[in-house]
C-alpha positions in Angstrom: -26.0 50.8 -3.3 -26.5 54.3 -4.0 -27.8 57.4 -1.7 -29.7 59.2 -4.0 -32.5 62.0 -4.4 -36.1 61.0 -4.7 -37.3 61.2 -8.0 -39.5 64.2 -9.3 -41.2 63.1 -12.5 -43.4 59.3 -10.7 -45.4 59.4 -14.4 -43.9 60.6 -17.0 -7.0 41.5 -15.8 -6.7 40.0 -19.0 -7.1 41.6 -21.9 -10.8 42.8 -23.9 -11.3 40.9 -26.6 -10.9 42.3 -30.1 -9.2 45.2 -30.7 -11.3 49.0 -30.0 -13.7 49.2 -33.0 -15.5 52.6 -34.4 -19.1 52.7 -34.2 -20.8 51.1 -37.5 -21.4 53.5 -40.1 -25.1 53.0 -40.0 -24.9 54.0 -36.4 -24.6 57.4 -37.4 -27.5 57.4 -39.4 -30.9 58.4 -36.7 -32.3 54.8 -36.8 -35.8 56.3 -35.4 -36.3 57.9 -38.9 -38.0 55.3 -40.3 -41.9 55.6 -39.8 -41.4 56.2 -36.1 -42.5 59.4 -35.2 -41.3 60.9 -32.3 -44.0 63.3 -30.4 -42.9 66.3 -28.9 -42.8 66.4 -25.2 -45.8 68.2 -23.4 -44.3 69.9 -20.3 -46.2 69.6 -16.6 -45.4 70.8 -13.6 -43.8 68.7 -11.5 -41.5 71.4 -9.5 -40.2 70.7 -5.5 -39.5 72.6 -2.5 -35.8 72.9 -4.4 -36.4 73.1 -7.7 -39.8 74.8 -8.2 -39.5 75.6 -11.8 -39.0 71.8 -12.9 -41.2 70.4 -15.3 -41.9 67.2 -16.3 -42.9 65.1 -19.8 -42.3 61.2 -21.4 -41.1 60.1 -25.0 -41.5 57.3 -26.7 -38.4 56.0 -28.5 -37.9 52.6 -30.2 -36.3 49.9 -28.0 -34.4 48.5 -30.5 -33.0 51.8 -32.7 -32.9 49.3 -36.1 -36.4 48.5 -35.9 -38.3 52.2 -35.5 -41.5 50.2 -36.0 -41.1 47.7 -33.4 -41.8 47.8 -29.7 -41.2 51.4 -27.7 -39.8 52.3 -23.9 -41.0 55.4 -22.7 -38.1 57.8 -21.3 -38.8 60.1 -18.3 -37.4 63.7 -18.9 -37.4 66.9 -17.1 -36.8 70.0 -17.8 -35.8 73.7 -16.2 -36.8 76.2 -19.3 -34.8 79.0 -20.5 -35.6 82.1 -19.4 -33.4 84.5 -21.3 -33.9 86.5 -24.4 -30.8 84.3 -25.4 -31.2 81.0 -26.0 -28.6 78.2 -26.4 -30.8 75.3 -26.9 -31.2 72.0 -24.5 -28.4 71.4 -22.1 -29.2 67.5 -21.3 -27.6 66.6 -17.9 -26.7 63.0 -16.9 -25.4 62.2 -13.4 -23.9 58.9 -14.4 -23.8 55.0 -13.4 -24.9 53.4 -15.8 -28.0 53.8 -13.8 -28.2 57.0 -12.6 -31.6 58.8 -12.3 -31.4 62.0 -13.7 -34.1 63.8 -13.5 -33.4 65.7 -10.6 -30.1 66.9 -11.5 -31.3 69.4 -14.3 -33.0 71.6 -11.7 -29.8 71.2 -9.2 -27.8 72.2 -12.5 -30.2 75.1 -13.2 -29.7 76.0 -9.6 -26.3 75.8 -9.4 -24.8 77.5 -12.1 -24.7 81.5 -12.3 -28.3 82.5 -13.3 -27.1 84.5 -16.4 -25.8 81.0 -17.9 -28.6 78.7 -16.9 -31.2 81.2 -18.4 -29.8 80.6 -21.8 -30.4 77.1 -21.5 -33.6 74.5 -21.5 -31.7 72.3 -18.7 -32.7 68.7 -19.6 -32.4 65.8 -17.3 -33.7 62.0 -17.9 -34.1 58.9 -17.0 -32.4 56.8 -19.2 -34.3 53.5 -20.6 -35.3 50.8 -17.7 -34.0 53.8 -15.1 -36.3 55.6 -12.3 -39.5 57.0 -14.0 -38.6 55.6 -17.2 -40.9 52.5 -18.6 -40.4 49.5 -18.4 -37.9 50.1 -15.0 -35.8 47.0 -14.3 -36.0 45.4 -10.9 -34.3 42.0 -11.3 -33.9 41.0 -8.1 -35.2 42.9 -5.2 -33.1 42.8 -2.3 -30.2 41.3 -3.7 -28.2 43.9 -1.6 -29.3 43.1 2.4 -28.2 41.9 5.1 -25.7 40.3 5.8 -24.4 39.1 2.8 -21.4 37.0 3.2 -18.0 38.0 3.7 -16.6 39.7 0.1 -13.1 38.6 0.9 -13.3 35.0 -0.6 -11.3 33.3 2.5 -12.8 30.1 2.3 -14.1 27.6 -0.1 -17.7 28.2 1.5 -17.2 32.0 1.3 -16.5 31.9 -2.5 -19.0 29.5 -3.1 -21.6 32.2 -1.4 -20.9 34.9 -3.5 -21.0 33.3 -6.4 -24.3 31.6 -6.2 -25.8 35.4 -5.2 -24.2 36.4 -8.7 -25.5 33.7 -10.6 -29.0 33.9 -9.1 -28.2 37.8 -10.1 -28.2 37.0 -13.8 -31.0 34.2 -13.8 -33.6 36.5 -12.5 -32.6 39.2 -15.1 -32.7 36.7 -17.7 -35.9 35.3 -16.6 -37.4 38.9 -15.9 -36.1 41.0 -18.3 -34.3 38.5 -20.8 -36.2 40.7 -23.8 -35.2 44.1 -23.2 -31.2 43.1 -22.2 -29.8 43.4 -25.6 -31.1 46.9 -25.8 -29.7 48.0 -22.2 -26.3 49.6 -23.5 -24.5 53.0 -24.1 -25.1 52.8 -27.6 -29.0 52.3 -27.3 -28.7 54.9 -24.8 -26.7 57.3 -27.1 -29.6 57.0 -29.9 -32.0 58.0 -27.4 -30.3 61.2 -26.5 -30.6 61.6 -30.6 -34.7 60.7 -30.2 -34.4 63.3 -27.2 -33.2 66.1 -29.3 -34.8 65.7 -32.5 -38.2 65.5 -30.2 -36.9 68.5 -28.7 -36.7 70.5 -32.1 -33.0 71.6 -31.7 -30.4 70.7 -34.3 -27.8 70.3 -32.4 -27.5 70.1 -28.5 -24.9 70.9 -25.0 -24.6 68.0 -23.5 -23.1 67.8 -19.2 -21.8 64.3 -17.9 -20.7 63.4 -14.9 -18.8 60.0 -13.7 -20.4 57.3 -16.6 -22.0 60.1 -18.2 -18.8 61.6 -19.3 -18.9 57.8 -21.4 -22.5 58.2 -22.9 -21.4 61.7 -24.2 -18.5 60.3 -25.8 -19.9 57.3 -27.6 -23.1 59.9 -28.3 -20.3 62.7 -29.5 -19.3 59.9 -32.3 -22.0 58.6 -33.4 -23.5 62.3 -34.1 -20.7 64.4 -34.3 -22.6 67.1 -36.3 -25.3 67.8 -33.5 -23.0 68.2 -30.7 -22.6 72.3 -30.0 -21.2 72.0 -26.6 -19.5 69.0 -24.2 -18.7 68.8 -20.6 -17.1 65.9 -18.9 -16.3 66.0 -15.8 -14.6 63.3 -13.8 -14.1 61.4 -17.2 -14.0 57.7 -17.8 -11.2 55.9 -19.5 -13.0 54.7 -22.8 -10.4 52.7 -23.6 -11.0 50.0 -21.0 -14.2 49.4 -20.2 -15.2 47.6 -18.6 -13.5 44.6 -16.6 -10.0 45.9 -16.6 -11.6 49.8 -15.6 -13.4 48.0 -12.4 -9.3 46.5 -11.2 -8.0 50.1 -12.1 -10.4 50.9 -9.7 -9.0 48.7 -6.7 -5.9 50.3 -6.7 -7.6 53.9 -6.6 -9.8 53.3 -3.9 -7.4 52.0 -1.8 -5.4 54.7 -1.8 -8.2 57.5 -1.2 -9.2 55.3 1.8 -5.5 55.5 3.3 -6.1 59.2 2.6 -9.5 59.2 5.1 -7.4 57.2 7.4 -4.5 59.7 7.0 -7.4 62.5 8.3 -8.8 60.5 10.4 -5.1 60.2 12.4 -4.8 64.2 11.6 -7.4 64.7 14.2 -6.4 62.8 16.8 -7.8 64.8 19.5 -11.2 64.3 17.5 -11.3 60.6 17.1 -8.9 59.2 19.5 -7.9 56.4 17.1 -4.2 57.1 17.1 -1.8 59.3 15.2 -0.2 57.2 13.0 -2.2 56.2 9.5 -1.4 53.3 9.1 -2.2 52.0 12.9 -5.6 53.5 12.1 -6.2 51.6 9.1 -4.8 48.5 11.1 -7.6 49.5 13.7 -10.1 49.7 11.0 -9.5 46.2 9.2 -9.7 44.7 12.9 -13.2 46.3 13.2 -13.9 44.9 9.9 -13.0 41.4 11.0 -14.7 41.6 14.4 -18.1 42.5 12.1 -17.6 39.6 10.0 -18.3 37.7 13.2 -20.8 39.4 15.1 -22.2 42.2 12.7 -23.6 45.5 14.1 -27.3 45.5 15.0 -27.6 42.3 12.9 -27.3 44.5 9.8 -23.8 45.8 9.6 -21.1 42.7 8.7 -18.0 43.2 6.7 -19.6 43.5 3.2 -21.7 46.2 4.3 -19.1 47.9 6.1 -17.0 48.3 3.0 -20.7 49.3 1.2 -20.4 52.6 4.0 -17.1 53.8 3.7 -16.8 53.4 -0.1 -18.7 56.7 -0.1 -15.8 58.7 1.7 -13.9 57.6 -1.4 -16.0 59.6 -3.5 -16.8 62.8 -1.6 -14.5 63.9 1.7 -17.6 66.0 2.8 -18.8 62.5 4.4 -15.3 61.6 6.0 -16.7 63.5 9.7 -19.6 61.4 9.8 -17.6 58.1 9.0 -15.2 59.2 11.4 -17.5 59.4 13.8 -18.9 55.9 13.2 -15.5 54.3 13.4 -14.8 56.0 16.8 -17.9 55.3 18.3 -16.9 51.4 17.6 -14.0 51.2 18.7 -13.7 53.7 21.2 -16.7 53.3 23.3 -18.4 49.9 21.7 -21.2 51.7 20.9 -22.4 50.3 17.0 -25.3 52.6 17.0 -23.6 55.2 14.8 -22.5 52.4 12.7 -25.7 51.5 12.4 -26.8 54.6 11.2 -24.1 55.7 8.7 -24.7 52.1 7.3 -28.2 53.4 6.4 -27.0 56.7 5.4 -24.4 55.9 3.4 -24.9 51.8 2.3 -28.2 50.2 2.9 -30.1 49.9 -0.9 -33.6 50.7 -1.2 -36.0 49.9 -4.8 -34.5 52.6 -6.3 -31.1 50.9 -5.7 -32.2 48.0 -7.0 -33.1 49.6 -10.3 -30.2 51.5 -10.3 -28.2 48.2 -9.5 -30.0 46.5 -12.6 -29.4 48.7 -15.4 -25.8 49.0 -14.2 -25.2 45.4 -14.6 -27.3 45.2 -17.5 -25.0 47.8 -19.0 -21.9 46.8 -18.2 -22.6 43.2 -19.1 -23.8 44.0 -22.6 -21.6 47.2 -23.7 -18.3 45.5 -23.3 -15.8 41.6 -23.2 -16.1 40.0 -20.0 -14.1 37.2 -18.8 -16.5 34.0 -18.7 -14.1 31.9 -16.9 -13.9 32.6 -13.5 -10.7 31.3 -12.5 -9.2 34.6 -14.5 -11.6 36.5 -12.2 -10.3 34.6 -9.3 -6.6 35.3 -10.3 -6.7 38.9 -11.3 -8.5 40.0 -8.1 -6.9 38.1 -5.7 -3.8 39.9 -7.6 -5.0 43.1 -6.8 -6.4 42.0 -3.3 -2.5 42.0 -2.0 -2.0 45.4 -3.4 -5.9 46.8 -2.6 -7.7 45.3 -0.3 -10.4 47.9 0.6 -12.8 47.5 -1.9 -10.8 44.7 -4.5 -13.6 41.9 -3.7 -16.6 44.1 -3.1 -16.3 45.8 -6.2 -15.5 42.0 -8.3 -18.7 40.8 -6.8 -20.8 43.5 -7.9 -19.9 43.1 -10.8 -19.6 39.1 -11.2 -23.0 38.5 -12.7 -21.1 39.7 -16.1 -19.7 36.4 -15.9 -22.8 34.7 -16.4 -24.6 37.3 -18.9 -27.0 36.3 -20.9 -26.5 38.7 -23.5 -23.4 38.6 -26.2 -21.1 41.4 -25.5 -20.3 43.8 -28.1 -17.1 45.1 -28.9 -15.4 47.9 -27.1 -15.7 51.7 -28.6 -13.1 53.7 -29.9 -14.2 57.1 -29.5 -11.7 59.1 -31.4 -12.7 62.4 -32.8 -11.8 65.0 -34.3 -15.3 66.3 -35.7 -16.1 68.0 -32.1 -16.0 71.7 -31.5 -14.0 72.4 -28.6 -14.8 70.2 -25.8 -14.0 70.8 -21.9 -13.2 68.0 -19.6 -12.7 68.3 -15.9 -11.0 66.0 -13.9 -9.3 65.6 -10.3 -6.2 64.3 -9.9 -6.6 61.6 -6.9 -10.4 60.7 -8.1 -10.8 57.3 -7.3 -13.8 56.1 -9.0 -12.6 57.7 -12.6 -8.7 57.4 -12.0 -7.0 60.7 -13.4 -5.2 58.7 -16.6 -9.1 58.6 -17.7 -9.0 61.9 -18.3 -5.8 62.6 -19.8 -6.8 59.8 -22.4 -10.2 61.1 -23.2 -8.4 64.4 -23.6 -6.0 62.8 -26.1 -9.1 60.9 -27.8 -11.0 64.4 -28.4 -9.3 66.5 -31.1 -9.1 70.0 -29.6 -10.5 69.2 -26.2 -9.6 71.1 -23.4 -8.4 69.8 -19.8 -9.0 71.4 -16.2 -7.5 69.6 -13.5 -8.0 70.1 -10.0 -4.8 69.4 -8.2 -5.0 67.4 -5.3 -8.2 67.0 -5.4 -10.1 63.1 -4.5 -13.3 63.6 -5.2 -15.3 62.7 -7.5 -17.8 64.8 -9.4 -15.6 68.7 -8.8 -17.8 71.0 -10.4 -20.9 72.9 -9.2 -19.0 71.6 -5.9 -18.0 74.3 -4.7 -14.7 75.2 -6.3 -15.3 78.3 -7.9 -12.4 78.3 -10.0 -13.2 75.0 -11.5 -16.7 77.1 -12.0 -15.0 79.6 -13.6 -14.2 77.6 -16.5 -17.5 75.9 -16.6 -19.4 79.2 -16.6 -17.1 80.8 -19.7 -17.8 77.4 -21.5 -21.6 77.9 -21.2 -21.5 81.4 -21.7 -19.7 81.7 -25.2 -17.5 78.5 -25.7 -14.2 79.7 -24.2 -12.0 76.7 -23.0 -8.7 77.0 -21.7 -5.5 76.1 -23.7 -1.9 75.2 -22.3 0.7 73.8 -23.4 1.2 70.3 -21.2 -0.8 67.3 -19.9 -3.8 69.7 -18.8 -5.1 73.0 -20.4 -6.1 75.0 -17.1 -5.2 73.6 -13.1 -7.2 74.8 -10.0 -6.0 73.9 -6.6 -8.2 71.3 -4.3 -10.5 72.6 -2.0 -9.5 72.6 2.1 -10.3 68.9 3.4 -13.5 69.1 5.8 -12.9 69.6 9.7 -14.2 67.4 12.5 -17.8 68.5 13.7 -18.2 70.9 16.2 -21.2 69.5 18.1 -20.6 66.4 20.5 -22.8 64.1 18.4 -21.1 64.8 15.1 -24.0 64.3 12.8 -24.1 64.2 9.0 -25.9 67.6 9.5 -23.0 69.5 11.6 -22.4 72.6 8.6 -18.6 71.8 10.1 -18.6 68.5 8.5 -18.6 69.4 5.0 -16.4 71.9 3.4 -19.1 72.6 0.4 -22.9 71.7 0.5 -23.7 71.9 -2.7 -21.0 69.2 -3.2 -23.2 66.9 -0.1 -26.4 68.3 -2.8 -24.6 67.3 -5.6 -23.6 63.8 -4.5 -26.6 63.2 -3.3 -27.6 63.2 -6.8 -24.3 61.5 -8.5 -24.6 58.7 -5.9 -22.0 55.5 -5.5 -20.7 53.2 -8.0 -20.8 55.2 -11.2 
């Protein structure tokens, strides 16, 4: 359930379990040592209309880090080389998930920074193992997303019943399919590739830019090899300290509130949308088209599940609030579902790459951390933060319910302390939904000497190369000669939000009315980052 770019390289509540646990001390050690040799890359062209200069390669790493002799995955990569006299090494890029194709993003990184800093760098993006382009790709179940699924909001005994037997039959094909390579589909696994990635790249130490989940993979990749990391950006930063059940109920509560804040907009412009001045009559109105979906869904496609699958977007990026706004209008106002129709399959509909992308997620999630097995705790603690958060609170506990029937033994959680880094810079906004601000302040905490830029006021998620140029700033001076901020309280450095977007100005109000968005490389840029991650 993720809008994202096509991919460029097609070859190439209750608490965890255990207390936080440091990564094993022969984790640090580069487990594809052994008589594994890793090849270096050979680089084709593979550029776009976009990003001409891209070029494309494979590795081959071992799936299982312990045994460099046994059985290999082959990881897609990409890469926008340096073209300075100055070279800073490989800047890998990572736009998240767990699931997140990333080749793409290194040449809208390239692109997007100022072209003195992103000639010093070879800008490396990948597909991490079972993602996109990468070998083998996970599929588990194709189609496990259309429509109409059942209602998420477990009402009735049948309605629970539903969604429950979609998440078992989740796992079951995963085990069947892919039972094998599921104890290798974790941030840890992941982290040793990006250590295959650079010693196949030849540099002794690498940058490293995560956004959303990938602000996580850096982390756990920052303590395992603390000695090869030169440079870290995080932006939009997860809390590592509870992943992942109780970070998915966090969650609940944060989405909620950023869609009261589209709601709040949406009742801002009145004379736009015609939906009433008051937020919280519009968010009444909203719930009632939700319920009148759940009976008759739009078009035969759109019912209440895949409603809430549309809007979860505007809680991630504002730029798509006009079109949303739109959609809900047109419903209510004129009973015309056509636009809902539409921004369903703008913003919600899955297609195979979501179902990868859907795969690894799960298969991530399930392995890298405690999951309740008993589902009456699920029941309790999301019907507990259904009174308080009803937006998303069910959605989000059935996308992620198949973690109750995993196959796999979960490891223990990670504590990523360190104090080995050199100066690290975080970014995070203060109202992001997806990564709730506290994640930030406690990575900050976590990373000895890291520095913290906050964007005040901000909601979205994913806030630099967005459009803010003062959140830029600092990104740019990082890059350029490791300057971070320092201050003296919670954050190092603040930047004010940018201006909420403004109705469209064309009758129609399409996703491509330039009034709609207040920054497009924020619509490029998630594009790329996507939903869910």
């Amino acid at each position: 359930m993720r809008t994202r770019a096509a991919v460029v390289c097609g070859a190439a509540a209750v608490a965890l379990a255990g207390s936080l646990t440091a990564v094993p001390a022969e984790a640090n050690a580069p487990h594809s040592a052994g008589t594994f040799r890793l090849a270096k890359p050979g680089w084709t062209k593979c550029g776009t209309t976009d990003y001409p200069s891209l070029q494309c390669a494979s590795l081959k790493v071992p799936l299982d880090h312990a045994n460099p002799d046994g059985r290999q995955v082959t990881l897609a990569l990409s890469r926008v080389p340096h073209t300075a006299e100055r070279f800073q090494g490989p800047l890998l890029v990572n736009p998240g998930g767990p699931g997140g194709d990333g080749l793409t993003l290194a040449g809208f990184v390239a692109d997007s920074l100022p072209k003195e800093v992103a000639a010093q760098y070879d800008v490396i993006g990948f597909d991490p193992r079972g993602v996109g382009a990468s070998r083998p790709a996970l599929d588990c179940e194709p189609g496990h997303f259309g429509p109409v699924r059942p209602d998420s909001v477990p009402s009735t005994p049948e309605a629970e019943r539903a969604n429950l037997a979609r998440a078992k039959s989740f796992a079951a094909a995963c085990t069947q399919k892919y039972g094998h390579l599921l104890p290798y589909i974790d941030t840890i696994s992941a982290a040793h590739d990006i250590e295959a990635i650079r010693q196949a790249l030849g540099a002794k130490k690498i940058n490293y830019f995560g956004y959303s989940y990938g602000t996580y993979l850096g982390a756990v990749y920052a303590g395992l090899y603390p000695q090869r990391v030169r440079r870290l950006v995080l932006d939009s930063v997860v809390d590592p300290t509870d992943v992942w059940y109780t970070a998915n109920l966090n969650q609940n509560h944060a989405f909620n509130d950023r869609h009261r804040a589209f709601m709040a907009w949406v009742a801002k412009h009145d004379a736009r949308y015609r939906l009433g001045t008051d937020p919280e009559r519009v968010e009444a109105t909203w719930y009632a088209m939700r319920a009148a979906l759940a009976k008759k869904p739009a078009g035969g496609r759109v019912g209440a599940a895949e409603l809430e699958d549309t809007y979860l977007p505007g809680a991630y990026f504002n730029g798509y609030w006009p079109p949303l706004a739109e959609a809900f209008a047109a419903y209510v106002n004129r009973k015309n579902p056509e636009p809902l129709v539409a921004a369903y399959k703008d913003f919600g509909a899955i297609d195979a790459a979501d179902d990868n992308s859907y795969s690894i997620y799960t298969a991530v999630q399930c392995r890298d951390a405690f999951w309740p097995r008993d589902w009456h705790q699920w029941r309790k603690d999301n019907w507990a933060a259904y009174e308080k958060a009803p937006f998303m609170t069910w959605n989000n506990a059935w996308y992620n319910a198949p973690c109750a029937f995993w196959p796999t033994e979960s490891l223990r959680q990670v504590n990523v302390a360190n104090g080995k880094l050199p100066p690290v810079l975080l970014f995070q906004a203060t109202a992001d939904a997806a990564t709730p601000y506290e994640g930030g302040v406690t990575m900050h905490r976590l990373l000895a000497g890291s520095s913290l830029v906050v964007e005040q006021g901000g909601g979205n998620h994913g806030i630099t190369l967005s459009g803010n140029a003062c959140l830029d700033k600092h990104l740019a001076a990082y890059l350029t000669d490791g300057t971070v901020p320092r201050g003296l309280g919670e954050a190092d450095a603040a930047c004010d939000a940018l201006p909420e977007p403004k109705p469209p100005t064309t009758p129609t109000g399409t996703a491509s009315d330039k009034a709609a968005s207040p920054s497009p490389t924020g619509t490029a840029l998630h594009a790329l980052l996507g939903f869910r991650g």
